[in-house]
LUMNU-314609 format. One record per residue (C-alpha): residue number from 1; x, y, z; residue in one letter. Coordinates in pm, whole numbers, plus 50000, padded with zeros to 5 digits. Last residue first. Layout:
<recs>
REC | num | east | north | up | residuo
REC | NUM | X | Y | Z | a
...
</recs>
This chain:
<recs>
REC | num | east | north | up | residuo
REC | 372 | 62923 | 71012 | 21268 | x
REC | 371 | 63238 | 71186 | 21098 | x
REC | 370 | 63249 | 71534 | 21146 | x
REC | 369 | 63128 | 71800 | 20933 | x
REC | 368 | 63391 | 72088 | 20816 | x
REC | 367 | 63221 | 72458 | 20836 | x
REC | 366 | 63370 | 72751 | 20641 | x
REC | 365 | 63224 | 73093 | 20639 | x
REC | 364 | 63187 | 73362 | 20348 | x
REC | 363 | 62884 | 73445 | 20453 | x
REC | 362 | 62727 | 73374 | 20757 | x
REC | 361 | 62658 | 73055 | 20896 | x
REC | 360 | 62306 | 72848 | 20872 | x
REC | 359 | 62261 | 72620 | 21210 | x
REC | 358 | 62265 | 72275 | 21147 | x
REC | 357 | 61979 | 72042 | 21097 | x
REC | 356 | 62010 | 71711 | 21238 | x
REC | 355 | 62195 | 71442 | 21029 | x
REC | 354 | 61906 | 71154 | 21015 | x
REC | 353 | 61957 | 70906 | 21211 | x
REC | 352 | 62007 | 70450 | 21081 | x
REC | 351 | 61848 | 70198 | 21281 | x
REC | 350 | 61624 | 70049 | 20963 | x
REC | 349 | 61338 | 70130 | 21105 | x
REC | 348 | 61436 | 70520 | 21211 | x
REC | 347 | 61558 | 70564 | 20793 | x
REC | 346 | 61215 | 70481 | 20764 | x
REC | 345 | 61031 | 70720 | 20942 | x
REC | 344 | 61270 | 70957 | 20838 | x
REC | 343 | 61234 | 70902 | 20501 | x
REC | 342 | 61494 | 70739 | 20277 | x
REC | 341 | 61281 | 70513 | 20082 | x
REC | 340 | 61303 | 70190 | 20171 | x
REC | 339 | 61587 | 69968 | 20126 | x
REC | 338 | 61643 | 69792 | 19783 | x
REC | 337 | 61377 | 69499 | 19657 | x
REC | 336 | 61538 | 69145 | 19573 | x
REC | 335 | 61861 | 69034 | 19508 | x
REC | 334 | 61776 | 68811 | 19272 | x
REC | 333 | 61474 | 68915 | 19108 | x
REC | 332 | 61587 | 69310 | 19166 | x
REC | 331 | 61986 | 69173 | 18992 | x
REC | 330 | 61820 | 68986 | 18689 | x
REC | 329 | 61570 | 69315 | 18591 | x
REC | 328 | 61901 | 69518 | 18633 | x
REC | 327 | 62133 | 69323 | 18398 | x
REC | 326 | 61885 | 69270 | 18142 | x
REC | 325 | 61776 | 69643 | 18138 | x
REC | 324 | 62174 | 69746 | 18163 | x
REC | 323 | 62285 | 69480 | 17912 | x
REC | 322 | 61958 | 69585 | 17664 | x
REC | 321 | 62096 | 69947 | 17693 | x
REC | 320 | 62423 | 69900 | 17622 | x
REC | 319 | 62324 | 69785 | 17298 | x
REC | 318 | 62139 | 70075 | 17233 | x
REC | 317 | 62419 | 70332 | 17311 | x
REC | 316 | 62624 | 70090 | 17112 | x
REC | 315 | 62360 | 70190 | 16814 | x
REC | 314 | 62447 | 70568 | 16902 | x
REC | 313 | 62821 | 70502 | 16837 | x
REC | 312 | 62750 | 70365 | 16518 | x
REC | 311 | 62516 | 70646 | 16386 | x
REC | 310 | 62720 | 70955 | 16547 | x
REC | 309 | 63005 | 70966 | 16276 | x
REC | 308 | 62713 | 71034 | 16061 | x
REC | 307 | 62588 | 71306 | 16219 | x
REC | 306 | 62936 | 71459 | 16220 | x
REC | 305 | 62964 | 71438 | 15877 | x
REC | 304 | 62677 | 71584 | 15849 | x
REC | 303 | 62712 | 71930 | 16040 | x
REC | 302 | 62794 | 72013 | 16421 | x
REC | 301 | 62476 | 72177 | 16503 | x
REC | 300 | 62255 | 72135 | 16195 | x
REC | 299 | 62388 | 71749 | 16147 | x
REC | 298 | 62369 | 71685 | 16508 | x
REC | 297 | 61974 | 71758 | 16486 | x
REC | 296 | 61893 | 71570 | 16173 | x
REC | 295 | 62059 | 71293 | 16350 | x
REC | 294 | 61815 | 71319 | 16624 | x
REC | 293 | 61521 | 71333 | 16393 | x
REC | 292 | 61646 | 71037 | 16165 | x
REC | 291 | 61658 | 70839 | 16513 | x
REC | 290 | 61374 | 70624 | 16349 | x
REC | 289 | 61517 | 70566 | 16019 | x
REC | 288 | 61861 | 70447 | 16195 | x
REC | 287 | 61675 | 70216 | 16418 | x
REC | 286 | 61505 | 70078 | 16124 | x
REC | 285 | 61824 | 70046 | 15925 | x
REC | 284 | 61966 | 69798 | 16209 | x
REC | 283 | 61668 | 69575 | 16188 | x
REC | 282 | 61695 | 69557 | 15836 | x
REC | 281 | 62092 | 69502 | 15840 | x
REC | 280 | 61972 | 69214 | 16102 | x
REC | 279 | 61738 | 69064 | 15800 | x
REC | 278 | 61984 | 69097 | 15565 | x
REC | 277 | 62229 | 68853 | 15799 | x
REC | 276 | 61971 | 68617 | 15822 | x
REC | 275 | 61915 | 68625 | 15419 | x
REC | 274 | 62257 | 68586 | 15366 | x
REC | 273 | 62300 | 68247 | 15586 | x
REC | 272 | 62673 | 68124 | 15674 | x
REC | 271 | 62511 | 67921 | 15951 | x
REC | 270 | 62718 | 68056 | 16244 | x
REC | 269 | 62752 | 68342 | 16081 | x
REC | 268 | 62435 | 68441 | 15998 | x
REC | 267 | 62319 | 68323 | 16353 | x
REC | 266 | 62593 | 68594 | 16474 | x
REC | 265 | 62431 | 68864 | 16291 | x
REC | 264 | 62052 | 68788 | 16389 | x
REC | 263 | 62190 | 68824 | 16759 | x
REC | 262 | 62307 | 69136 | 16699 | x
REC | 261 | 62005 | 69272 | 16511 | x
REC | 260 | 61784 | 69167 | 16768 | x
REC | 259 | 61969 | 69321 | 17023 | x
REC | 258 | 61979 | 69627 | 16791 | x
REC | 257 | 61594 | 69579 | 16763 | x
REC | 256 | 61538 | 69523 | 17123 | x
REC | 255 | 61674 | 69843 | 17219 | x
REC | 254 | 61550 | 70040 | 16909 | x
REC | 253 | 61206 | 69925 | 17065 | x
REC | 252 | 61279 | 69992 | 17393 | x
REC | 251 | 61354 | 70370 | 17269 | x
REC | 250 | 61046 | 70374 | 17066 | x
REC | 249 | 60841 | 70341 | 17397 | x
REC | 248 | 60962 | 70605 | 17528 | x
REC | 247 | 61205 | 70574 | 17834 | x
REC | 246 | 61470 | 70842 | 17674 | x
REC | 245 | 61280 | 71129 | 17845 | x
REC | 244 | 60906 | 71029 | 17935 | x
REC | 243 | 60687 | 70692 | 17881 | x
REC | 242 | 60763 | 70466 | 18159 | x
REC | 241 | 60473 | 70223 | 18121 | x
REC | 240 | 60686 | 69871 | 18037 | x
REC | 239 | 60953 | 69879 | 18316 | x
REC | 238 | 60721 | 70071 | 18562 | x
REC | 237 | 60664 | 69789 | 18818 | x
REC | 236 | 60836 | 70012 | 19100 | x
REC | 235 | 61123 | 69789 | 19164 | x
REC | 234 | 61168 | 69693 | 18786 | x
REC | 233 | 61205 | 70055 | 18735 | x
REC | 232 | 61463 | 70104 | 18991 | x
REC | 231 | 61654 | 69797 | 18857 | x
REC | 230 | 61602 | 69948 | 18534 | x
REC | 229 | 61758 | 70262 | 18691 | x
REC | 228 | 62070 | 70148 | 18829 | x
REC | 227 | 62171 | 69884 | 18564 | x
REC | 226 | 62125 | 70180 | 18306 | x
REC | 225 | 62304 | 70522 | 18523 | x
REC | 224 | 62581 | 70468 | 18738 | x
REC | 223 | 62712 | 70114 | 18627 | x
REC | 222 | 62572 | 70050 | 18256 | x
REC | 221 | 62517 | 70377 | 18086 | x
REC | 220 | 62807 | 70528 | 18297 | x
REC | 219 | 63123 | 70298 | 18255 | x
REC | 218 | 63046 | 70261 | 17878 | x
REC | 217 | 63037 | 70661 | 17877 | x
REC | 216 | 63318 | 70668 | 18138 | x
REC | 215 | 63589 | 70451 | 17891 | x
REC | 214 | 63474 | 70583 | 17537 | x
REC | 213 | 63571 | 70947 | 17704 | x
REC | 212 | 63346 | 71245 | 17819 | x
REC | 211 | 63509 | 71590 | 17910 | x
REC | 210 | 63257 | 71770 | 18136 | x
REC | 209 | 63222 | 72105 | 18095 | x
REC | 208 | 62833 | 72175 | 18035 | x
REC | 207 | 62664 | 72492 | 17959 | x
REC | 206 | 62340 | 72579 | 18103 | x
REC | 205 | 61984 | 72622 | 18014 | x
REC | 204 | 61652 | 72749 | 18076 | x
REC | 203 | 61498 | 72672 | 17724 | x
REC | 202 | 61478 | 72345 | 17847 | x
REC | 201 | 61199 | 72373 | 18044 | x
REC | 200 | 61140 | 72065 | 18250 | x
REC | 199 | 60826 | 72100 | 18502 | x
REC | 198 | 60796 | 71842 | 18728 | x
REC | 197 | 60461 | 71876 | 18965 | x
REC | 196 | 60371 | 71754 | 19301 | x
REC | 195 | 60161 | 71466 | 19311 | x
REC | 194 | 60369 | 71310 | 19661 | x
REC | 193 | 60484 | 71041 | 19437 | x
REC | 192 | 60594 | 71258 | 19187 | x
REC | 191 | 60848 | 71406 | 19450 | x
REC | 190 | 60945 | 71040 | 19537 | x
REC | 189 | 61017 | 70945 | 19145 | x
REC | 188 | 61188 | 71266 | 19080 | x
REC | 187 | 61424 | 71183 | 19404 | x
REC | 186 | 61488 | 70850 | 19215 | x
REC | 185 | 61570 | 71054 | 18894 | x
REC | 184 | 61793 | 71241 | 19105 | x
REC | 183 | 61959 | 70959 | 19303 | x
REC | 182 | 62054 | 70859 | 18932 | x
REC | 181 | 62410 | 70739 | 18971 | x
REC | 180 | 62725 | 71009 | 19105 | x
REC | 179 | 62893 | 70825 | 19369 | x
REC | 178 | 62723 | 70660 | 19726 | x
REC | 177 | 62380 | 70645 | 19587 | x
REC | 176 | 62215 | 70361 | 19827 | x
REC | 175 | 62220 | 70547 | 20162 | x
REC | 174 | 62294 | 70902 | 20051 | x
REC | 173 | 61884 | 70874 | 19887 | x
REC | 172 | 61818 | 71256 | 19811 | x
REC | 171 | 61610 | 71458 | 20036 | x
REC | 170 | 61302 | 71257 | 20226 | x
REC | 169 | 61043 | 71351 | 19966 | x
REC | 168 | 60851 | 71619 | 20240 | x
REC | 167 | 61180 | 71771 | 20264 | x
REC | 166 | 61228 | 71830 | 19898 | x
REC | 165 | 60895 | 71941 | 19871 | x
REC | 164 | 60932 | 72228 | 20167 | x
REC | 163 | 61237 | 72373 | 20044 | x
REC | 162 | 61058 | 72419 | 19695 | x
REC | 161 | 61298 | 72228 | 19414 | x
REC | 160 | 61569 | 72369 | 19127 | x
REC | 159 | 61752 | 72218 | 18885 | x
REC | 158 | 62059 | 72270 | 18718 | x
REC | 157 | 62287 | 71905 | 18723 | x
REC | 156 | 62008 | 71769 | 18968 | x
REC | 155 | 61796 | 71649 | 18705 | x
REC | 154 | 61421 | 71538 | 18797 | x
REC | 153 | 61213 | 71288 | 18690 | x
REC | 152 | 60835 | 71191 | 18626 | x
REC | 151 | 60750 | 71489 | 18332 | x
REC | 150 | 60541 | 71820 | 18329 | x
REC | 149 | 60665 | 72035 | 17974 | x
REC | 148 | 60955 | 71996 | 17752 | x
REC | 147 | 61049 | 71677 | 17618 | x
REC | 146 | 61197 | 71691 | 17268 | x
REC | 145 | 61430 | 71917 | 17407 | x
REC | 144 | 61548 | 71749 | 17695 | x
REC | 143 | 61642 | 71430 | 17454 | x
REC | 142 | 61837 | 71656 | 17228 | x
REC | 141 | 62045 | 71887 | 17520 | x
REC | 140 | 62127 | 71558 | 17685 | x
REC | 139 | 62255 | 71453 | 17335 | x
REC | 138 | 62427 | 71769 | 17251 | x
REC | 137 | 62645 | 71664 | 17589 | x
REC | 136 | 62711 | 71316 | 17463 | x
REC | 135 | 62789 | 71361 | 17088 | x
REC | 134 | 63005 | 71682 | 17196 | x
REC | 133 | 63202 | 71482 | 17469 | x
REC | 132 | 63271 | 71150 | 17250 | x
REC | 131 | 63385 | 71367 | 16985 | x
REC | 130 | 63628 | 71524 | 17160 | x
REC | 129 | 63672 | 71913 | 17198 | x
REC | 128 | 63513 | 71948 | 17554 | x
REC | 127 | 63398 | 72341 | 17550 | x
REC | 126 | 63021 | 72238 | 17509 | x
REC | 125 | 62803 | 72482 | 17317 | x
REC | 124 | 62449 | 72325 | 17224 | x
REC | 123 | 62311 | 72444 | 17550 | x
REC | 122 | 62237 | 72195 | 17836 | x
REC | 121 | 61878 | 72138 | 17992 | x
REC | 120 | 61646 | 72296 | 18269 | x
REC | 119 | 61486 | 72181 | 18583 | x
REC | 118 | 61194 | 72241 | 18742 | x
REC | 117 | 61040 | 72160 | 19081 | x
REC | 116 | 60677 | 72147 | 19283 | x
REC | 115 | 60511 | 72351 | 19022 | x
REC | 114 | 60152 | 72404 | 19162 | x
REC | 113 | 60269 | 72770 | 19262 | x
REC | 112 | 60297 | 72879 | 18867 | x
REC | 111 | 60449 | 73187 | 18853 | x
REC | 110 | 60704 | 73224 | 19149 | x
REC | 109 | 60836 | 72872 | 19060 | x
REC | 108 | 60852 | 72959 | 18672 | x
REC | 107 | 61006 | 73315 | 18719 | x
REC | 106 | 61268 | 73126 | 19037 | x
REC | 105 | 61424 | 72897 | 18757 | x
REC | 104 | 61411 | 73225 | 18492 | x
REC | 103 | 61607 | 73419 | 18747 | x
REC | 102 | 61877 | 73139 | 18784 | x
REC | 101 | 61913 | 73072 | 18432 | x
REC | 100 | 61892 | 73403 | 18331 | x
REC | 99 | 62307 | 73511 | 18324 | x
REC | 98 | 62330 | 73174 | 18171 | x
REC | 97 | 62443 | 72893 | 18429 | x
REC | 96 | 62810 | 72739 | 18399 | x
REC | 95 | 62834 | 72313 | 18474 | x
REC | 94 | 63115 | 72182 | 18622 | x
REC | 93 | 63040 | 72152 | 18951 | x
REC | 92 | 62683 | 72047 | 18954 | x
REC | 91 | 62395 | 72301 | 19018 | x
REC | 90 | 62101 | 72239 | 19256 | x
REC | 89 | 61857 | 72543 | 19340 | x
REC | 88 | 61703 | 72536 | 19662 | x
REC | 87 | 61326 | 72666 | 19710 | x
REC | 86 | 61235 | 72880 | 20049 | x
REC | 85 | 61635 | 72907 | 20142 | x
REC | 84 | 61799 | 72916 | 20444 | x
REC | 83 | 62027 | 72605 | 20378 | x
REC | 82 | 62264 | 72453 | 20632 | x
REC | 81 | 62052 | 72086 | 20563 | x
REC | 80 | 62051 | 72159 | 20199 | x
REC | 79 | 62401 | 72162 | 20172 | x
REC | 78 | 62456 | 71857 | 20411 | x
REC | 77 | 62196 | 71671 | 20179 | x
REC | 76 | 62358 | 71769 | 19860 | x
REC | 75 | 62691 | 71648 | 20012 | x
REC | 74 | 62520 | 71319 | 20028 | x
REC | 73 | 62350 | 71291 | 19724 | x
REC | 72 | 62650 | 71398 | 19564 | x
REC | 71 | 62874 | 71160 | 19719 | x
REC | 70 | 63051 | 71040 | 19992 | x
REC | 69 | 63407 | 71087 | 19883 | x
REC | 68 | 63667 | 70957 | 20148 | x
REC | 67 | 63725 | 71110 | 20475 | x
REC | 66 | 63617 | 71473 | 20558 | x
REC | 65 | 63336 | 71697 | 20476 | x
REC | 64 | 63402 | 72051 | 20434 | x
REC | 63 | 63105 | 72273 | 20390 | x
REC | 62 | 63162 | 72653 | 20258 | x
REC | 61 | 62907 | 72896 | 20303 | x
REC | 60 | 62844 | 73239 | 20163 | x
REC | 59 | 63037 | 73094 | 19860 | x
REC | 58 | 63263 | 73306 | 19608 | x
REC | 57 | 63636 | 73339 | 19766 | x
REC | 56 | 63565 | 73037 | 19982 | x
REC | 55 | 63497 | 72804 | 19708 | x
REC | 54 | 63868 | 72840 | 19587 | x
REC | 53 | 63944 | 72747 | 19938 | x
REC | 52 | 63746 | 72463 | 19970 | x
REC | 51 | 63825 | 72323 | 19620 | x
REC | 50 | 64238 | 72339 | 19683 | x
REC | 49 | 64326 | 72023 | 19599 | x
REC | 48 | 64193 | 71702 | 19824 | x
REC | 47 | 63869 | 71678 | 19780 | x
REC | 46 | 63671 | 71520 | 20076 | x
REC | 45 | 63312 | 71634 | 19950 | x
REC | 44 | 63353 | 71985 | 19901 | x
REC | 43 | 62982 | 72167 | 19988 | x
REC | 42 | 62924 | 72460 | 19843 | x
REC | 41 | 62649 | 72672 | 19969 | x
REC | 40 | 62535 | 73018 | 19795 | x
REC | 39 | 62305 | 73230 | 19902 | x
REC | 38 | 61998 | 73384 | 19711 | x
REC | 37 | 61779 | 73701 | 19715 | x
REC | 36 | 62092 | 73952 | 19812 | x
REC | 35 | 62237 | 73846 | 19506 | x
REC | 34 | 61955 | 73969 | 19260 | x
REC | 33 | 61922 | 73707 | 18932 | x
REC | 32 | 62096 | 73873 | 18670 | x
REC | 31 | 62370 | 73600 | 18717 | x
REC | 30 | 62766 | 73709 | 18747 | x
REC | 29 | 62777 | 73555 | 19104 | x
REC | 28 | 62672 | 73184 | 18907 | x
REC | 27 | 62893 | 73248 | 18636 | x
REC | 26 | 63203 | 73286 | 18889 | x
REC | 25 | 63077 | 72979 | 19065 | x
REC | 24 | 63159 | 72787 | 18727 | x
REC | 23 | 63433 | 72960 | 18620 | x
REC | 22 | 63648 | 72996 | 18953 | x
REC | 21 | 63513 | 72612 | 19044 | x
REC | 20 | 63678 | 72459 | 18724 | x
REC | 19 | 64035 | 72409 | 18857 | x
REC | 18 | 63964 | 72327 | 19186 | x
REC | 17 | 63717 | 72083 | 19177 | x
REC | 16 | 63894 | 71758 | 19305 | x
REC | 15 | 63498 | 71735 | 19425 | x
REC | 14 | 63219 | 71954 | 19489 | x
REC | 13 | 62877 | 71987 | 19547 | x
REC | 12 | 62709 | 72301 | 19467 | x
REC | 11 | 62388 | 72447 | 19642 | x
REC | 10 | 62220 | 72737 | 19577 | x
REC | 9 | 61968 | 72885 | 19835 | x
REC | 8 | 61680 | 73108 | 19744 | x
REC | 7 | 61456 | 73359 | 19915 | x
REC | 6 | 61121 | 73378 | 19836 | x
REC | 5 | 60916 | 73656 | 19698 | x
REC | 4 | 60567 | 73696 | 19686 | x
REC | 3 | 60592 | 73489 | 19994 | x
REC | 2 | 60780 | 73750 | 20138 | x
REC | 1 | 61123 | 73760 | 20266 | x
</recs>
């Protein structure tokens, strides 16, 4: 393959994924993009339905790895490591490309050889019903909207990297992201690091399946995603200049308002004071004023009353916020610094190898990795 034209590698981690692979890979054979310019790799990490051998009917390679779930990072890795491909192109599980996402991924790379990765956004068309799964999936699709163009991250739910970048940034961190957390913002971070390029179009875009409840979106803004990444911030001294996707400095600023606010509200009651508990309503009204673009948005997609439905559940988003930034700042004084990044060189100081590189299979084979 030429220069002029690379080849491409997918890769999909899976897990319990069964049900949704036959859509989701499905969409990805149905793309415009040429098939005999890209492969596709799923890797199941130790699912226990029948992911493998749904896979199997639509993968070039299938990876099986044992034991108990390792992770995405992980079974990203493994993919990449039985890859052939010049860039790789990341997709999660349950999320369906466009017929152009995949060509319009490899138009930017091809176009523009200072781009070093690029990754797209969700449509406004979620299947999950609830509330809780529209507000969150339109809200990815919000915040990667009003951020198009070069940014410091990266989003491994459709992106897509240059072979040789992604190598140079030591792959995703399997040693500290053992479930789904932000190993692809920290993977951003590295990739920056090196001065290579983000590009975030979100005009390239997918569709989203994931069914959100109260329980997982409390569970994920502190656990796998807030505590997480402020500790990351804190780590790299970038707590106060982060200034792209929902780090802005208006963000922080709703953050400490609603804290604010809180607090205000339970001085009000302790002292029975009106004007205290005014001055919290304040607080709260500014954060309302200044997400007035973001509500504007919901209210065109899903209309006003759904808009307004979003207001309360948007200030928790807030609130959980200022636990995760607390939380996180407390846990890198006290715990101190993670591991270094996972480099080889690194990874060789700290005792731990490197999987070596296995040797690509053919299509439609099946390869199950033992455990080291």
């Amino acid at each position: 393959m030429s220069a002029a034209r690379p080849f491409y590698s997918v890769i999909v981690p899976a897990h319990q994924a069964s049900a949704m692979l036959p859509r989701t890979l499905g969409a990805l054979e149905a793309s415009d993009f040429p098939r005999d310019r890209w492969e596709l790799i799923v890797v199941d990490d130790a699912s226990t339905d029948e992911t493998a051998t749904v896979a199997a009917r639509h993968a070039d390679t299938v990876i099986r790895l044992p034991g108990m779930p390792h992770g995405p990072a992980y079974a990203r890795n493994r993919g990449f490591e039985v890859s052939r491909g010049d860039v790789v192109m990341f997709f999660d599980a349950d999320v369906v490309v466009h017929p152009d996402t995949m060509r319009r991924f490899a138009e930017v790379l091809e176009a523009e050889p200072d781009v070093g990765a690029v990754f797209g956004a969700y449509d406004t068309s979620p299947p999950a019903p609830g509330f809780m799964s529209q507000y969150r999936n339109l809200l990815h699709h919000y915040v990667h909207q009003r951020n198009a163009g070069d940014v410091e991250t990266f989003w491994a739910g459709a992106g897509a990297v240059r072979r040789q970048v992604f190598d140079d940034a030591g792959m995703y961190d399997e040693w500290h992201f053992a479930r789904p957390q932000i190993e692809d913002i920290e993977l951003g971070a590295r990739i920056r690091g090196l001065g290579q390029t983000i590009r975030l179009c979100p005009d390239i875009q997918v569709t989203h399946l994931k069914r959100w409840t109260f329980a997982n979106v409390v569970r994920t803004d502190l656990r796998d995603r807030g505590i997480p990444w402020a500790r990351l911030l804190a780590h790299r001294k970038a707590v106060l200049s982060t200034a792209t996707l929902n780090l802005r400095w208006i963000e922080k600023l709703n953050t400490m308002l609603v804290w604010g606010a809180v607090l205000l509200l339970g001085v009000a009651a302790w002292d029975r004071s009106w004007w205290v508990a005014v001055a919290a309503l304040f607080a709260l009204l500014f954060v309302v004023v200044a997400n007035a673009p973001m509500l504007g948005f919901f209210s065109r997609v899903r209309g006003p009353i759904f808009a307004l439905r979003v207001i309360p559940v948007h200030l928790m988003y807030y609130f959980l916020n200022g636990i995760s930034f607390g939380t996180g700042l407390f846990l890198q004084q006290t715990i101190g610094a993670p591991l270094p990044n996972p480099t080889t060189e690194a990874y060789a100081e700290i005792g731990v190898q490197r999987w070596p590189p296995i040797p690509s299979r053919h299509r439609r084979s099946s390869w199950t990795a033992d455990q080291e």
